[in-house]
ZAMARGU-4260 file (C-alpha; in steps of 0.2 Angstrom, whole numbers, plus 5000, padded with zeros to 4 digits):
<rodrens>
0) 4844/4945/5102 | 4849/4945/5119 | 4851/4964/5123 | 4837/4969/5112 | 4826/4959/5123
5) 4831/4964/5139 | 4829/4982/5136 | 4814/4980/5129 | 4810/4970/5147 | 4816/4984/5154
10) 4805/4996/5145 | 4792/4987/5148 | 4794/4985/5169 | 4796/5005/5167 | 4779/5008/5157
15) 4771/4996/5167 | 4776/5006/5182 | 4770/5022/5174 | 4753/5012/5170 | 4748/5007/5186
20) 4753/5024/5195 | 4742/5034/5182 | 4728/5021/5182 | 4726/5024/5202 | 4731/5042/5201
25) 4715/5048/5193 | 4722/5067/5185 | 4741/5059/5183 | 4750/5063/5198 | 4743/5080/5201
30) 4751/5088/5216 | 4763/5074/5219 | 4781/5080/5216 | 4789/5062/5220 | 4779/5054/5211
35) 4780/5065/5196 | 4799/5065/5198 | 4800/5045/5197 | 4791/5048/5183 | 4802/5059/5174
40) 4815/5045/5179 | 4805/5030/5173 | 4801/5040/5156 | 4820/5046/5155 | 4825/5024/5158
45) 4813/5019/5146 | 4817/5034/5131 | 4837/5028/5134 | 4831/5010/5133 | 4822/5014/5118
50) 4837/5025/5108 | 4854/5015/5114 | 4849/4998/5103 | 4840/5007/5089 | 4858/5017/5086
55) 4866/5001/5088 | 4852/4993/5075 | 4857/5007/5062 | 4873/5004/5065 | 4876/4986/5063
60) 4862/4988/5046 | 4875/5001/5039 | 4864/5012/5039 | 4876/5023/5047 | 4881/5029/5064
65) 4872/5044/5071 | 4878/5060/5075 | 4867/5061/5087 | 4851/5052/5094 | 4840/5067/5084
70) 4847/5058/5068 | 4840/5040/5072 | 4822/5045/5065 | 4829/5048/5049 | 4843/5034/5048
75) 4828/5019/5053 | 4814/5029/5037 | 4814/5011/5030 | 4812/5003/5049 | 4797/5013/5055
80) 4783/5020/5047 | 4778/5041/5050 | 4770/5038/5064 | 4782/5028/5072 | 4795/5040/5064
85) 4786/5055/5075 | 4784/5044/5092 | 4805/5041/5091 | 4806/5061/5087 | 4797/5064/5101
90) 4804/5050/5113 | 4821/5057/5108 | 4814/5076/5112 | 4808/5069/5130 | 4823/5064/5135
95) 4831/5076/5132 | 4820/5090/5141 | 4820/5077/5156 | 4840/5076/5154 | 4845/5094/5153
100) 4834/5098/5169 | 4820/5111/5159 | 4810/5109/5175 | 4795/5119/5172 | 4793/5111/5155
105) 4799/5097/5160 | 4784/5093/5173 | 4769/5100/5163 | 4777/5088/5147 | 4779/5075/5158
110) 4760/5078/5164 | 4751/5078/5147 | 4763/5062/5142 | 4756/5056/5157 | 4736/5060/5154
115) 4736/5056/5137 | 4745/5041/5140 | 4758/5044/5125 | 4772/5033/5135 | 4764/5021/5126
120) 4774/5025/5110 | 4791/5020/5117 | 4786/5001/5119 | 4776/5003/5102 | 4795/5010/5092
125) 4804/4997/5100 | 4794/4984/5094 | 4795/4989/5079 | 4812/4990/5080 | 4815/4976/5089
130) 4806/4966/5074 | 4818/4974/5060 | 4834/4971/5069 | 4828/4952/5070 | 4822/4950/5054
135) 4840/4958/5048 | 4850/4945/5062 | 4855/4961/5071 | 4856/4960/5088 | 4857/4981/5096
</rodrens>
């Protein structure tokens, strides 16, 4: 479980980071264009963190290798519940806005993620995840 774990470290550090700056911000980073791009980035590390071992965890299941990230949702059904199925769509739908540069859309998602403190979800799937995979003596 060693890789599992440190991603899920990793996501962590990057949430906590997000925490602390929307906590002290008040309105999440309104008007601060760095810190909003570090968020974007933090957002994007953790979404990666989060997709890499769970195709990995589908993988080594035989569940199948995905296509494509958009196919994990439906590849981990037995892993996550709805909701947790919904948070990876989306976590996977983040990413790849942040990714491909959509700016505009980019920055008012990222805002509302921010607000309504939906960031949360990633550590919340990989959890989730995490637990299956080690339950199965997989190691993502």
């Amino acid at each position: 479980m060693g890789r599992a774990v440190w991603l899920l470290q990793l996501i962590r550090e990057h949430l906590g980071i997000l925490e602390a700056k929307v906590g002290e911000a008040g309105e999440p980073l309104a008007g601060d264009s760095l810190a909003l791009y570090v968020a974007h980035h933090l957002l994007q590390a953790a979404s990666q963190a989060l997709m890499d071992p769970a195709a990995h965890a589908a993988a080594e299941a035989g569940l199948g290798v995905p296509e494509g990230y958009a196919a994990l949702p439906e590849l981990l059904a037995g892993a996550l519940s709805s909701e947790g199925a919904a948070a990876l769509r989306r976590t996977i739908g983040l990413r790849n806005v942040v990714v491909r540069c959509y700016a505009r859309v980019s920055r008012d998602l990222v805002r509302a993620i921010l607000a309504e403190r939906r960031y949360r979800d990633v550590e919340r799937v990989s959890l989730r995840i995490v637990g299956w995979a080690r339950k199965r003596a997989l190691d993502p």
